[in-house]
Backbone of each chain as ProteinMPNN parsed JSONL, in Angstrom:
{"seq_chain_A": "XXXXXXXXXXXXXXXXXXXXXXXXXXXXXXXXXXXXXXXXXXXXXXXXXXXXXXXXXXXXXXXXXXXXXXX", "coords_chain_A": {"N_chain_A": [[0.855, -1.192, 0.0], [0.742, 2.427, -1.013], [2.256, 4.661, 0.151], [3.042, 7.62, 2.945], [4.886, 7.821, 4.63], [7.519, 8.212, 4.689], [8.117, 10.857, 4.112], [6.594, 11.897, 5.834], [8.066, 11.557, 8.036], [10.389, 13.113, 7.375], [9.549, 14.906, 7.651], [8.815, 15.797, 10.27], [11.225, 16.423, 11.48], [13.106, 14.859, 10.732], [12.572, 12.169, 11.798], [13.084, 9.043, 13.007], [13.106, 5.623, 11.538], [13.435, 4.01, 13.903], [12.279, 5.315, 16.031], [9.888, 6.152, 15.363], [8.734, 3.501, 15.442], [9.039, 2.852, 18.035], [6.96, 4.188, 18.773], [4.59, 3.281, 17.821], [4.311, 0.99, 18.229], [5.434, -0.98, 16.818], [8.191, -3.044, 15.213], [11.642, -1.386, 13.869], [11.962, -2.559, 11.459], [9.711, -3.375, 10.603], [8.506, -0.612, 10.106], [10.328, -0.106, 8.56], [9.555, -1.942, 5.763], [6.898, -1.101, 5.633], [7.103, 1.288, 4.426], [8.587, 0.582, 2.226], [6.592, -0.805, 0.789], [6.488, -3.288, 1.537], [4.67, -3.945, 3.356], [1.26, -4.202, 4.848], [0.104, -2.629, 6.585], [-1.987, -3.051, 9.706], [-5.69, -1.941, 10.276], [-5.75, -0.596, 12.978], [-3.05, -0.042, 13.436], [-2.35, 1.233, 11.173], [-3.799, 3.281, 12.068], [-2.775, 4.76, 13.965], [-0.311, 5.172, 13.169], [-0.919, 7.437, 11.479], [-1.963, 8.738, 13.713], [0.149, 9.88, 15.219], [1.367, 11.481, 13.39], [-0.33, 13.853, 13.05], [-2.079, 13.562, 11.177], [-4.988, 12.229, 9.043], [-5.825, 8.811, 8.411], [-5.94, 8.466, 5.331], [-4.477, 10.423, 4.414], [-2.32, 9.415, 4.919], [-1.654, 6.962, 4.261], [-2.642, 5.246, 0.951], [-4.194, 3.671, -1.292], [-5.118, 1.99, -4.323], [-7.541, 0.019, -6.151], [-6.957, -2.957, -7.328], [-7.719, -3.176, -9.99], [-7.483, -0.807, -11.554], [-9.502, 1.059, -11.682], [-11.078, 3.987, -9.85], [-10.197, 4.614, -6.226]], "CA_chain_A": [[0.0, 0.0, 0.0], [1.635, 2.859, -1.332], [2.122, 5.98, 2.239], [3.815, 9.183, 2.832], [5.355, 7.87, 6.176], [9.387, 8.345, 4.738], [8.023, 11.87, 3.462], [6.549, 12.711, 7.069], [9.192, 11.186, 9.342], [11.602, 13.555, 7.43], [8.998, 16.458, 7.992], [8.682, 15.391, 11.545], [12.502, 16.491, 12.208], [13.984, 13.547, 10.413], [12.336, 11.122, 12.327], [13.946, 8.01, 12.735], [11.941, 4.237, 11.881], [13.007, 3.439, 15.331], [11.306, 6.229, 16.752], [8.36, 5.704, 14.935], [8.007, 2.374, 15.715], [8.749, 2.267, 19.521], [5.627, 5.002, 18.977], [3.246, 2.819, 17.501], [4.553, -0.361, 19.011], [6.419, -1.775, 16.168], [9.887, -2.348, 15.288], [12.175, -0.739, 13.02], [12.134, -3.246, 10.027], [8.25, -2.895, 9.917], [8.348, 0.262, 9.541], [10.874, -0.367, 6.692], [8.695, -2.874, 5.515], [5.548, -0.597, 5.262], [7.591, 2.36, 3.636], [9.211, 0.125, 0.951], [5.54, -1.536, 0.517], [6.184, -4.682, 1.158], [4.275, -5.109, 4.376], [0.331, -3.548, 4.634], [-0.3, -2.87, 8.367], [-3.787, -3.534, 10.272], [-5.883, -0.744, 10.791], [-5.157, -0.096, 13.879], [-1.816, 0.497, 12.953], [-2.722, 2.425, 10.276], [-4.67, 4.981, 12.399], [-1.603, 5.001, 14.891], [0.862, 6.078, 12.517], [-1.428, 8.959, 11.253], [-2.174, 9.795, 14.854], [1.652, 10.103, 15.415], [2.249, 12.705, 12.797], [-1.3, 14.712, 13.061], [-2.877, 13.312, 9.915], [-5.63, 11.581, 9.048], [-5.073, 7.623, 7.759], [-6.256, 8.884, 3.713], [-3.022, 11.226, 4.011], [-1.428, 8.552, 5.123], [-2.055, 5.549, 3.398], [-3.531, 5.589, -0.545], [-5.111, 2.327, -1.91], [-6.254, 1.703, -5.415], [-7.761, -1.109, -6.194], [-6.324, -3.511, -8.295], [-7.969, -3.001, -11.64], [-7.295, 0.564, -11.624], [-10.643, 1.643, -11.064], [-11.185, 4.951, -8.055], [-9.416, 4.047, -5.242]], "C_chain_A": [[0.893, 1.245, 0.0], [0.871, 4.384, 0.183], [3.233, 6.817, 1.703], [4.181, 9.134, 4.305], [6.796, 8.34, 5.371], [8.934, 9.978, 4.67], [7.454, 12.333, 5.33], [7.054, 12.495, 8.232], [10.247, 12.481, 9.307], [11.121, 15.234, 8.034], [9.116, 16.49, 9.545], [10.271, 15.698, 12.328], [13.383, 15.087, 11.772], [13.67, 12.585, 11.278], [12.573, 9.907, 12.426], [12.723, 6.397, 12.646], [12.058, 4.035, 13.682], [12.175, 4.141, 16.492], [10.169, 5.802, 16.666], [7.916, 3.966, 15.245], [8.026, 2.257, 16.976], [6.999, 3.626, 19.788], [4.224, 4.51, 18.97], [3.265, 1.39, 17.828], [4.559, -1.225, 18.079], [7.766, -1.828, 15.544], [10.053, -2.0, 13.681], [12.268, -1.463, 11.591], [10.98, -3.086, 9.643], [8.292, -2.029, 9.538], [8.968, 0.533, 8.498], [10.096, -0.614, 5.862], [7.718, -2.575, 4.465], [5.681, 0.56, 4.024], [8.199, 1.687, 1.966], [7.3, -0.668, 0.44], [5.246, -2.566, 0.428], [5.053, -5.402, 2.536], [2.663, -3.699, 4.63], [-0.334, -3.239, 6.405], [-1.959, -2.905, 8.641], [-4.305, -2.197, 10.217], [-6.018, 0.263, 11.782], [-4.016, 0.622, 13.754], [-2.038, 1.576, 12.222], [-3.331, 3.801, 11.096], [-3.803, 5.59, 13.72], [-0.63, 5.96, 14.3], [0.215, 7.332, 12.44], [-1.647, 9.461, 12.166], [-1.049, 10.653, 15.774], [2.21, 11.553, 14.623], [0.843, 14.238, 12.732], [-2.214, 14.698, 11.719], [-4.103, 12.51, 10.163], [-4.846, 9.94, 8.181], [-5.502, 7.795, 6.486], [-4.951, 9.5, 3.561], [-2.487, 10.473, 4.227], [-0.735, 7.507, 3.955], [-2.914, 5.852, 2.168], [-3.064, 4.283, -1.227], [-5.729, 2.669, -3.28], [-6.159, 0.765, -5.894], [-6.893, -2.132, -7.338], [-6.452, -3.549, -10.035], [-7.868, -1.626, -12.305], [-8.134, 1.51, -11.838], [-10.142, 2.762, -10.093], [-10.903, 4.402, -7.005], [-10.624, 4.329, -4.347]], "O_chain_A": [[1.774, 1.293, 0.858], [-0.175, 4.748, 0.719], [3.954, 6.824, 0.705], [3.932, 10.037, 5.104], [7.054, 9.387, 5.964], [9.676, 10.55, 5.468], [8.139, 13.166, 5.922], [6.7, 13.021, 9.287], [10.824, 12.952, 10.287], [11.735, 16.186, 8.518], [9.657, 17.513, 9.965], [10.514, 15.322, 13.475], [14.164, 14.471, 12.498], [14.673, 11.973, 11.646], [11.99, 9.427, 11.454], [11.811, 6.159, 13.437], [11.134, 3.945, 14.49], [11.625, 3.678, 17.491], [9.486, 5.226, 17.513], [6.778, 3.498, 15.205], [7.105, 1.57, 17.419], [6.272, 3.735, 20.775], [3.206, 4.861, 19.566], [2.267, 0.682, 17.689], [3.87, -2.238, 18.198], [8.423, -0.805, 15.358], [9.299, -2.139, 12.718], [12.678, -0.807, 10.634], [10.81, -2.693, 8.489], [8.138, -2.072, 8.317], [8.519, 1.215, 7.576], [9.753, 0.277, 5.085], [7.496, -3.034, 3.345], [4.91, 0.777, 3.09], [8.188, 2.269, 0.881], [7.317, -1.007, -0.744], [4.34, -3.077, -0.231], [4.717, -6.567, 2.748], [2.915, -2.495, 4.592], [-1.198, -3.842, 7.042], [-2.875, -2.792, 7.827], [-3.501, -1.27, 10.115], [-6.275, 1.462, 11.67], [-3.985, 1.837, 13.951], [-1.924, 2.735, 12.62], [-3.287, 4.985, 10.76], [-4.085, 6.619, 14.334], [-0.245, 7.065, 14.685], [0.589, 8.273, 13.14], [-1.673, 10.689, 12.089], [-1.171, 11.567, 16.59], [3.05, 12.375, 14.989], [1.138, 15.391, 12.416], [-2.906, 15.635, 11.321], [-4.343, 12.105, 11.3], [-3.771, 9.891, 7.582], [-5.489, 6.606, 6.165], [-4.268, 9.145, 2.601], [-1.514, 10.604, 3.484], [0.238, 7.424, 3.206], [-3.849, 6.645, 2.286], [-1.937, 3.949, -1.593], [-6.662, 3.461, -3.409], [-5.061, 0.31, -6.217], [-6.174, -1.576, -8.168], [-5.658, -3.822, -10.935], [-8.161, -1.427, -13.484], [-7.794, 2.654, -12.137], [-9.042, 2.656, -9.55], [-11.588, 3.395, -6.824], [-10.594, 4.024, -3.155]]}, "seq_chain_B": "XXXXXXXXXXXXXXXXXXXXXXXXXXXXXXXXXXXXXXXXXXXXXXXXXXXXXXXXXXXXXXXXXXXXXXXXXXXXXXXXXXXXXXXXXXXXXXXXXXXXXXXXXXXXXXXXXXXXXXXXXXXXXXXXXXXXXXXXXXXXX", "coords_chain_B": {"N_chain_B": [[17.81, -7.491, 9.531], [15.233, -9.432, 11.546], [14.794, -10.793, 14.757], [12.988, -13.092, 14.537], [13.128, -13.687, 11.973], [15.842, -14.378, 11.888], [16.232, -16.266, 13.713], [15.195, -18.258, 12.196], [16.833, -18.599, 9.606], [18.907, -19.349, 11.351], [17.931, -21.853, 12.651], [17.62, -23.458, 9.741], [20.144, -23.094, 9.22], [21.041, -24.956, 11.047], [19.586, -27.196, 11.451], [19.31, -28.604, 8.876], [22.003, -29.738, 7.53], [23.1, -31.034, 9.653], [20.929, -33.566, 10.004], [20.536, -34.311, 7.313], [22.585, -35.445, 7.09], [22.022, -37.757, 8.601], [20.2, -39.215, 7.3], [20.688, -39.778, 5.069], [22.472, -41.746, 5.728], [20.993, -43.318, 6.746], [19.19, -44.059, 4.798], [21.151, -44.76, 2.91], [22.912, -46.873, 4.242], [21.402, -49.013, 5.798], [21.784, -50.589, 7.894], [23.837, -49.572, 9.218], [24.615, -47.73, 12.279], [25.221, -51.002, 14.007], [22.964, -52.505, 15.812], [20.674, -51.713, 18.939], [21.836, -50.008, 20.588], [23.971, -48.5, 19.492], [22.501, -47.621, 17.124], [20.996, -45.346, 18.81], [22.615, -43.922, 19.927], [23.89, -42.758, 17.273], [21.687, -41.193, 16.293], [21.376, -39.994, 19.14], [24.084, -38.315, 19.025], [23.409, -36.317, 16.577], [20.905, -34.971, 17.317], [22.504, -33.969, 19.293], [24.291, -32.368, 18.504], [22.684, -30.378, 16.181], [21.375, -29.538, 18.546], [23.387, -27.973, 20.064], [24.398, -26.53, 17.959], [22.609, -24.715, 17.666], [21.976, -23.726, 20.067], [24.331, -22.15, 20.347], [23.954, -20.632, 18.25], [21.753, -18.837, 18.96], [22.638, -17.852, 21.748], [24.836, -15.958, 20.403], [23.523, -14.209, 19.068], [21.694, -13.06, 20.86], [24.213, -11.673, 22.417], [24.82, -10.189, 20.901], [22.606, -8.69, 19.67], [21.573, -5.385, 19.677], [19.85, -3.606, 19.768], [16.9, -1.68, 20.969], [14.267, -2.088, 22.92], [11.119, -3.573, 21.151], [10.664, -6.683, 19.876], [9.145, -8.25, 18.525], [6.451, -7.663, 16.38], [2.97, -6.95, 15.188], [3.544, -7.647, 12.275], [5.315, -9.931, 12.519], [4.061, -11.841, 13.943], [2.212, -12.017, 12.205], [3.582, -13.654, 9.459], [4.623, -15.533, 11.532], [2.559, -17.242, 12.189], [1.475, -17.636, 9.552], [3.357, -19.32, 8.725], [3.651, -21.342, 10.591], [1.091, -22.871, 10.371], [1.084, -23.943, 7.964], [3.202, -25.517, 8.642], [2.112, -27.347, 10.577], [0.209, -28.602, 9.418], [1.815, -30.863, 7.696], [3.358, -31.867, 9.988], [0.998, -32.941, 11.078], [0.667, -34.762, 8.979], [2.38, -36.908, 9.17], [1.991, -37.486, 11.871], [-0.175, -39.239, 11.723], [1.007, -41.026, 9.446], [3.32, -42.538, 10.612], [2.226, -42.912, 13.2], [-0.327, -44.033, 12.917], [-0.863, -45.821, 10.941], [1.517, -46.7, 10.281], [2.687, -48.574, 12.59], [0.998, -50.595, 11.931], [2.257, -51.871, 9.801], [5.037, -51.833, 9.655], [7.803, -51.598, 11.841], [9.639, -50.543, 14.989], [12.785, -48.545, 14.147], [12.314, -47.731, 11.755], [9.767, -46.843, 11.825], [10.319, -45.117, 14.084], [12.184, -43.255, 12.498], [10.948, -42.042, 10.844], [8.857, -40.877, 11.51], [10.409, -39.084, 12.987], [11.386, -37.724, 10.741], [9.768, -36.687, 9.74], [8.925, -34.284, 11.265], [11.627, -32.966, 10.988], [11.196, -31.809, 8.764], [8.437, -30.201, 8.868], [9.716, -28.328, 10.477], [11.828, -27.642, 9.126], [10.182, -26.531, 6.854], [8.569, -24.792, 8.078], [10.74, -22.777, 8.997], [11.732, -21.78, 5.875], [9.536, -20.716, 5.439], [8.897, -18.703, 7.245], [11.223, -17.003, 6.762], [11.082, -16.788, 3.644], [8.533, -15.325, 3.87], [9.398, -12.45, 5.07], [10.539, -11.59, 2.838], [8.616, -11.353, 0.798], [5.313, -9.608, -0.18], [3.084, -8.83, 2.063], [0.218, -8.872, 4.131], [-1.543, -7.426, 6.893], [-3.037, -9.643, 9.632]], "CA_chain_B": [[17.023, -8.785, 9.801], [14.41, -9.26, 12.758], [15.284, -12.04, 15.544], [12.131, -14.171, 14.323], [14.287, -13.906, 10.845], [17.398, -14.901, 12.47], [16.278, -17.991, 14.421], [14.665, -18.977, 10.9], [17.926, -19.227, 9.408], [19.913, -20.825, 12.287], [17.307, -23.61, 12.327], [17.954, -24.205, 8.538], [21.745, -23.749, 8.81], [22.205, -26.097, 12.143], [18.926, -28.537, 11.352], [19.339, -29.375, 7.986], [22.867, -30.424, 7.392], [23.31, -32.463, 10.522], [19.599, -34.451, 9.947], [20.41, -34.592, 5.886], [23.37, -36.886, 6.851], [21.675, -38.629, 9.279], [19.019, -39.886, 7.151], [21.497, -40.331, 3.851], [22.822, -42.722, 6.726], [19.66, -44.106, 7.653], [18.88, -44.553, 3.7], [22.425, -45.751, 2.62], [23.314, -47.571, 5.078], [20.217, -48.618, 6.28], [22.044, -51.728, 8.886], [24.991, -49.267, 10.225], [25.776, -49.008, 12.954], [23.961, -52.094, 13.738], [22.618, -52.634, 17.188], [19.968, -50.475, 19.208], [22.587, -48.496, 21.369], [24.542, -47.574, 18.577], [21.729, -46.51, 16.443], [20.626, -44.677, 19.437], [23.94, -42.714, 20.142], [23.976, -42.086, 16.343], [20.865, -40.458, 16.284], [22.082, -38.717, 20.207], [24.803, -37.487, 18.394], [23.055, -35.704, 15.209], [20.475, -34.219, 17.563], [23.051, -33.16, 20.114], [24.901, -31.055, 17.724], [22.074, -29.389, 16.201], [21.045, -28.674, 19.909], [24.531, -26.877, 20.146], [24.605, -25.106, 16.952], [21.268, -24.049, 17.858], [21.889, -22.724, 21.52], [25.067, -21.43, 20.353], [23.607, -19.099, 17.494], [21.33, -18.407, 19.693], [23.721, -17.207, 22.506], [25.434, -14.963, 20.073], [22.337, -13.135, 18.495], [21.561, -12.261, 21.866], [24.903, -11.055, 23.0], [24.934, -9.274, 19.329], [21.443, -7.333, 19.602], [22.173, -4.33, 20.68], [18.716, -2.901, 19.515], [16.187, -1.921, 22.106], [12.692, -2.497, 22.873], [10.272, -4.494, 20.784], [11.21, -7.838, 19.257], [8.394, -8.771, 17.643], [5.386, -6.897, 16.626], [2.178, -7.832, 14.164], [3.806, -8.808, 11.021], [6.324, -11.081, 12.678], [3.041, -12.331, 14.459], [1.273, -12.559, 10.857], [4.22, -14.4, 9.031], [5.123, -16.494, 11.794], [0.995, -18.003, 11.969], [1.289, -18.658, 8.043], [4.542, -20.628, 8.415], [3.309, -22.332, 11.413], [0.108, -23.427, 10.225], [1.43, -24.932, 6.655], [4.123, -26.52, 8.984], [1.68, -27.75, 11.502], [-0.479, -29.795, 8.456], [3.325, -31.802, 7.468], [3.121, -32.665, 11.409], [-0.082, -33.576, 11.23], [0.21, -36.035, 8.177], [3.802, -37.329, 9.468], [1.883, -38.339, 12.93], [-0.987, -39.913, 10.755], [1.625, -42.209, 8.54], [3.849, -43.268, 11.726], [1.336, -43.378, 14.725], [-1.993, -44.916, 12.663], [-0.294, -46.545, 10.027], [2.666, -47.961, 9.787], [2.655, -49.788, 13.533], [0.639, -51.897, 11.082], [3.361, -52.56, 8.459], [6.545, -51.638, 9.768], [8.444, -51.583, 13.525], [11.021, -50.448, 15.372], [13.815, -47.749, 13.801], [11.853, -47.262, 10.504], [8.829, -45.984, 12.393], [10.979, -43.658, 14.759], [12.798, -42.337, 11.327], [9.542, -41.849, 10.03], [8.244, -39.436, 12.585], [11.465, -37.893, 12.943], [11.793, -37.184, 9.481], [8.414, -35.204, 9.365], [9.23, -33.001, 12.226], [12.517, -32.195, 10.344], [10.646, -31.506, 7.144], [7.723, -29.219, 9.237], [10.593, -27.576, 11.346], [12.257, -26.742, 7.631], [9.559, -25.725, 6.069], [8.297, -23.458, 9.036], [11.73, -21.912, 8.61], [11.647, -21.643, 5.132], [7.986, -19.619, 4.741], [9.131, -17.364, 7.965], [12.166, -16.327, 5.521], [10.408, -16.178, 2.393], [7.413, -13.843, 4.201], [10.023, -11.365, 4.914], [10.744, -10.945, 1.378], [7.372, -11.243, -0.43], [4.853, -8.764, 0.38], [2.385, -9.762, 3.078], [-0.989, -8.697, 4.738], [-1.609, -7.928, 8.591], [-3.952, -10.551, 10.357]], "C_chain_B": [[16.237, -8.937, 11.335], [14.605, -10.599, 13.471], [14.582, -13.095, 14.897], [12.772, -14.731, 13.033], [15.621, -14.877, 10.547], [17.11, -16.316, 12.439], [15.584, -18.742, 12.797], [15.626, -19.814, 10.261], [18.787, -20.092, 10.441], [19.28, -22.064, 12.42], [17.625, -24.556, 10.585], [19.294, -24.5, 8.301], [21.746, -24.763, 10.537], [21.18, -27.702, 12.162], [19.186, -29.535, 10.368], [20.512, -30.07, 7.413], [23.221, -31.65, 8.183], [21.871, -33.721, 10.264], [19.8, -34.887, 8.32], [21.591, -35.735, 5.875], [23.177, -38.03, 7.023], [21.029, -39.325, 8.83], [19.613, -40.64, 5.484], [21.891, -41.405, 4.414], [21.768, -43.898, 6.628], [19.008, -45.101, 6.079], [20.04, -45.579, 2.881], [22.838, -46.374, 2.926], [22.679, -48.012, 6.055], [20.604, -49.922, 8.189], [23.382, -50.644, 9.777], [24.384, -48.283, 10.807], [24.381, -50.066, 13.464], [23.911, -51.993, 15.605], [21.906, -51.351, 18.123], [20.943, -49.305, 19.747], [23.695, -48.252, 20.625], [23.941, -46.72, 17.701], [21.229, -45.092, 17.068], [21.433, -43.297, 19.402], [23.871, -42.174, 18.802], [23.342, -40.995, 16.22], [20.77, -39.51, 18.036], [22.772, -37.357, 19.346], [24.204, -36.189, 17.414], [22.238, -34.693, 15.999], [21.322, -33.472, 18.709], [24.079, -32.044, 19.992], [23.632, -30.305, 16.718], [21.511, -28.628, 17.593], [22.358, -27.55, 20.065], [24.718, -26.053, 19.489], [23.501, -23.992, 17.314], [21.825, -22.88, 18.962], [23.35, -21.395, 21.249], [24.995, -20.601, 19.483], [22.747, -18.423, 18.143], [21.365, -17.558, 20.933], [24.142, -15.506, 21.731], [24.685, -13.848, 19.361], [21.6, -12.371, 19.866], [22.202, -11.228, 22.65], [25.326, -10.028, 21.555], [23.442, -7.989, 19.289], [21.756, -6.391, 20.06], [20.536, -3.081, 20.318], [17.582, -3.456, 20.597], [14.963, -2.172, 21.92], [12.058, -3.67, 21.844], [10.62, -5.587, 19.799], [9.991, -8.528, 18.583], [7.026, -8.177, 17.595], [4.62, -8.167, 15.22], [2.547, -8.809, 12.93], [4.841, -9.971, 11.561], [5.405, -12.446, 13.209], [2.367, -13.431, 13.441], [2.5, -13.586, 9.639], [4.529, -15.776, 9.677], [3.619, -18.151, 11.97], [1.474, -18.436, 10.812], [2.145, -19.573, 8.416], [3.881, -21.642, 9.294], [1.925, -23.288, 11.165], [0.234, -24.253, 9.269], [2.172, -26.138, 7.286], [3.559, -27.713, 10.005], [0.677, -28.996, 11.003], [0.246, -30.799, 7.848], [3.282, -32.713, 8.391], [2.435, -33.522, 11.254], [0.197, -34.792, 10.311], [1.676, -37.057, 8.38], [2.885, -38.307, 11.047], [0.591, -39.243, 12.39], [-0.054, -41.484, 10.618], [2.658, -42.922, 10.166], [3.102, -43.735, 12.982], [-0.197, -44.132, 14.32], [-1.377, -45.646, 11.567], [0.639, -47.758, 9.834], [3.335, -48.847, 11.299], [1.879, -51.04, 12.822], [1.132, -52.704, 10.431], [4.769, -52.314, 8.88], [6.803, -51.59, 11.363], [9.446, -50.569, 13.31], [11.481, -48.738, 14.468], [12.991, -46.634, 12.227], [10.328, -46.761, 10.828], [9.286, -44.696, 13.006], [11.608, -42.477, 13.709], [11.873, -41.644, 10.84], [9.163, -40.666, 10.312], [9.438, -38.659, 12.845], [11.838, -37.45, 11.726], [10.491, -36.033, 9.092], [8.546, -34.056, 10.044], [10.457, -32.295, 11.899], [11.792, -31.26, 9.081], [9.444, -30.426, 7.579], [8.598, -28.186, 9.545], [11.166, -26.506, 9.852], [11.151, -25.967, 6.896], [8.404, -24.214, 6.865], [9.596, -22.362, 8.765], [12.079, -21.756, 7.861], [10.27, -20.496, 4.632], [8.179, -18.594, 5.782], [10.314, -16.788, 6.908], [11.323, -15.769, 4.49], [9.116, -14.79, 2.903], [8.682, -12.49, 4.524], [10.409, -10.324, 3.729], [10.245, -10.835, 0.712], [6.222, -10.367, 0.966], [3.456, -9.262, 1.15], [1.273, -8.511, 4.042], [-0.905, -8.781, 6.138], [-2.767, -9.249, 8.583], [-4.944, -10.551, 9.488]], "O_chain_B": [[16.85, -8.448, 12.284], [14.577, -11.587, 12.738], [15.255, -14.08, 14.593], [12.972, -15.938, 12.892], [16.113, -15.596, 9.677], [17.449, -17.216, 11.671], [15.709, -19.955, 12.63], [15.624, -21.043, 10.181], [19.208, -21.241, 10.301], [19.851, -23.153, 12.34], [17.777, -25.756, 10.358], [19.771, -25.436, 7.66], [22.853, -25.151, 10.913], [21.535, -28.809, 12.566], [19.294, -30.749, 10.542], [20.218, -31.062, 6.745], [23.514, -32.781, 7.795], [22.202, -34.89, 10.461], [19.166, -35.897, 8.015], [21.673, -36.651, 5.057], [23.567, -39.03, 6.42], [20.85, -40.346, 9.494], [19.16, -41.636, 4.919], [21.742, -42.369, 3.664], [21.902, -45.111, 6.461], [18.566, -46.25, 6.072], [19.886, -46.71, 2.419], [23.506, -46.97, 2.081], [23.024, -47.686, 7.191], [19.909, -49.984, 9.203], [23.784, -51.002, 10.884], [23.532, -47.726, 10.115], [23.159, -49.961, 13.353], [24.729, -51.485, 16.372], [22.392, -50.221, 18.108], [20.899, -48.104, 19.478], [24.566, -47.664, 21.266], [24.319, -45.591, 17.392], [21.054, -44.052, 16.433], [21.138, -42.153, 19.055], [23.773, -40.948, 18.854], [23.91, -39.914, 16.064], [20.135, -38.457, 18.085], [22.42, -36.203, 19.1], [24.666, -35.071, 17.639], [22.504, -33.523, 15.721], [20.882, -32.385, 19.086], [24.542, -31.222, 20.783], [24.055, -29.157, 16.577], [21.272, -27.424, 17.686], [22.135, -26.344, 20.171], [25.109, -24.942, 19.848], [23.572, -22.765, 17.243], [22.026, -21.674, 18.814], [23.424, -20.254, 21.704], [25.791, -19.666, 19.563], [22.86, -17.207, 17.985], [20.486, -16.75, 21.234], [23.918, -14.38, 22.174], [25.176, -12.746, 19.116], [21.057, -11.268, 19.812], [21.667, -10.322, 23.289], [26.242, -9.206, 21.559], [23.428, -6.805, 18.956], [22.377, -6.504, 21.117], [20.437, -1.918, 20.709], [17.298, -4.584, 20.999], [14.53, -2.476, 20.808], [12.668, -4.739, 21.838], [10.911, -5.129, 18.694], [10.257, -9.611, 18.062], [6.386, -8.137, 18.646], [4.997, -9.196, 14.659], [2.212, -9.952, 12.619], [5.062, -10.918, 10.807], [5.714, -13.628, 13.057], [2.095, -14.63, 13.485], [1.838, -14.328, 8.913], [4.681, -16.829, 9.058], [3.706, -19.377, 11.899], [1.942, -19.574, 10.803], [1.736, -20.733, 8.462], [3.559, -22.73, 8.816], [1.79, -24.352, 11.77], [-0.339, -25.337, 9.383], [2.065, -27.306, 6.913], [4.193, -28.735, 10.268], [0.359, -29.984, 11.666], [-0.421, -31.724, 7.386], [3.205, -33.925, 8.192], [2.769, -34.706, 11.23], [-0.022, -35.891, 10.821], [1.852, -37.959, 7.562], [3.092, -39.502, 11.259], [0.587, -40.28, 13.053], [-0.195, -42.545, 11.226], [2.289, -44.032, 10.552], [3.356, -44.75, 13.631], [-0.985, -44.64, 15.117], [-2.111, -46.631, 11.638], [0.626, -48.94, 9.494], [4.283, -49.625, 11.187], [2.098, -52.221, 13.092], [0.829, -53.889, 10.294], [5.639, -52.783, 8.146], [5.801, -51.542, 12.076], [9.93, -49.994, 12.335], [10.604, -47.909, 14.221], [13.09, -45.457, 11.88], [9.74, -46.241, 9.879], [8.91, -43.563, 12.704], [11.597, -41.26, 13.894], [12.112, -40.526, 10.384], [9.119, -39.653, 9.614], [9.3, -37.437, 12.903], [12.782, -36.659, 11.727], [10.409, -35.001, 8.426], [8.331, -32.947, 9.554], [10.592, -31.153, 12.339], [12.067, -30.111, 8.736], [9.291, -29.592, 6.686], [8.4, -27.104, 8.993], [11.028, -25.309, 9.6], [11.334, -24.849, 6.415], [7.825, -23.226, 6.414], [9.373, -21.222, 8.358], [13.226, -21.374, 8.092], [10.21, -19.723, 3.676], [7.719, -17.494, 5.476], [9.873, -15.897, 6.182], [10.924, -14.606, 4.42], [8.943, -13.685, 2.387], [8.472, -11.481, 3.849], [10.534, -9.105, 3.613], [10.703, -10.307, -0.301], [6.216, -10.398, 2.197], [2.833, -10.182, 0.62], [1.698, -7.449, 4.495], [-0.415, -9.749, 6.72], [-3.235, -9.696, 7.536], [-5.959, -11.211, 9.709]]}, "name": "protein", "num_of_chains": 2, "seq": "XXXXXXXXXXXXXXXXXXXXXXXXXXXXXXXXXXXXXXXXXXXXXXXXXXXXXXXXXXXXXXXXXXXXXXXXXXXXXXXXXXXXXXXXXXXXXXXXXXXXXXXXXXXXXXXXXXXXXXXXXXXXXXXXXXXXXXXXXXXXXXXXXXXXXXXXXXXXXXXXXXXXXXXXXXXXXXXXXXXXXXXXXXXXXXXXXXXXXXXXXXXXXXXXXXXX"}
């Protein structure tokens, strides 16, 4: 799922994964993980991270479907 | 790499070489060494050095972490379920063919191989699909 976490860690003061993950209570390779797109977090998660940087999870996270239909 | 990562690989590098001889053994040489308390010690031996490689990669990934707090969060959660559940249906049909089966048709050494050869072959392939989920892209819960 393609996100704008690397883009608001760096806004965030260069925020470091390990920061961000002892924030949202996961570690530093997830948050690799999620940023490279290989790993799609729950939605919990999802509404963690965005509550971490003052976003909503739409700024966050952006989904479109697979047939390339409106996301 | 994430500990759950780690121990993935040290089970494939300290299970599968020592158990792949043991059973080339067990297949090639299916009478040596002959007599129960040599077969026994053989099969001591094989599992008492993967117990060592084990504890001792194990040892040194501990005295090597030097990263704090959380060691395993959801996705290590959600990879390590898939592996375990594919590896847990191997089990299952391994205690099937040795414990309902083949006390019917077979004894002894070639029953115990039997069942110890499935729990190698779950064990591997649990630590084979925790690897591979790291590197193919993967779904929470």
């Amino acid at each position: 799922m393609a996100n704008e976490i690397r883009l608001l860690r760096f806004l965030a003061q260069d925020m470091t994964q390990a920061e961000l993950g002892k924030r949202v209570g996961l570690t530093r390779q997830t948050i690799a993980a999620i940023e490279q797109e290989r790993y799609s977090p729950s939605l919990e998660v999802a509404f963690r991270i965005a509550h971490v940087f003052g976003k909503r999870v739409d700024e966050v996270f952006h989904w479109s479907p697979p047939d390339g239909g409106p996301g | 790499m994430t500990l759950i990562e780690k121990r993935a690989w040290l089970t494939l590098w300290t299970m599968c070489p020592v158990y792949l001889v043991y059973f080339a053994i067990q297949v090639g040489w299916p009478d040596w060494p002959s007599g129960f308390l040599a077969k026994f010690g053989l099969l001591a031996a094989v599992a008492g050095l993967h117990a060592i490689g084990y504890i001792a990669g194990e040892l040194a990934f501990r005295y090597r972490n030097r990263e704090d707090g959380l060691q395993q969060d959801e996705r290590d959660d959600a990879i390590d379920a898939r592996a375990t559940r594919a590896a847990y249906f191997v089990l299952i049909s391994g205690t099937i063919l040795a414990g309902a089966i083949m006390p019917f048709t077979d004894r002894g050494w070639k029953v115990a191989n039997t069942a110890l050869l499935f729990i190698v072959l779950s064990e591997t392939l649990r630590a084979v699909l925790t690897v591979r989920g790291y590197r193919r892209p993967a779904l929470a819960h």
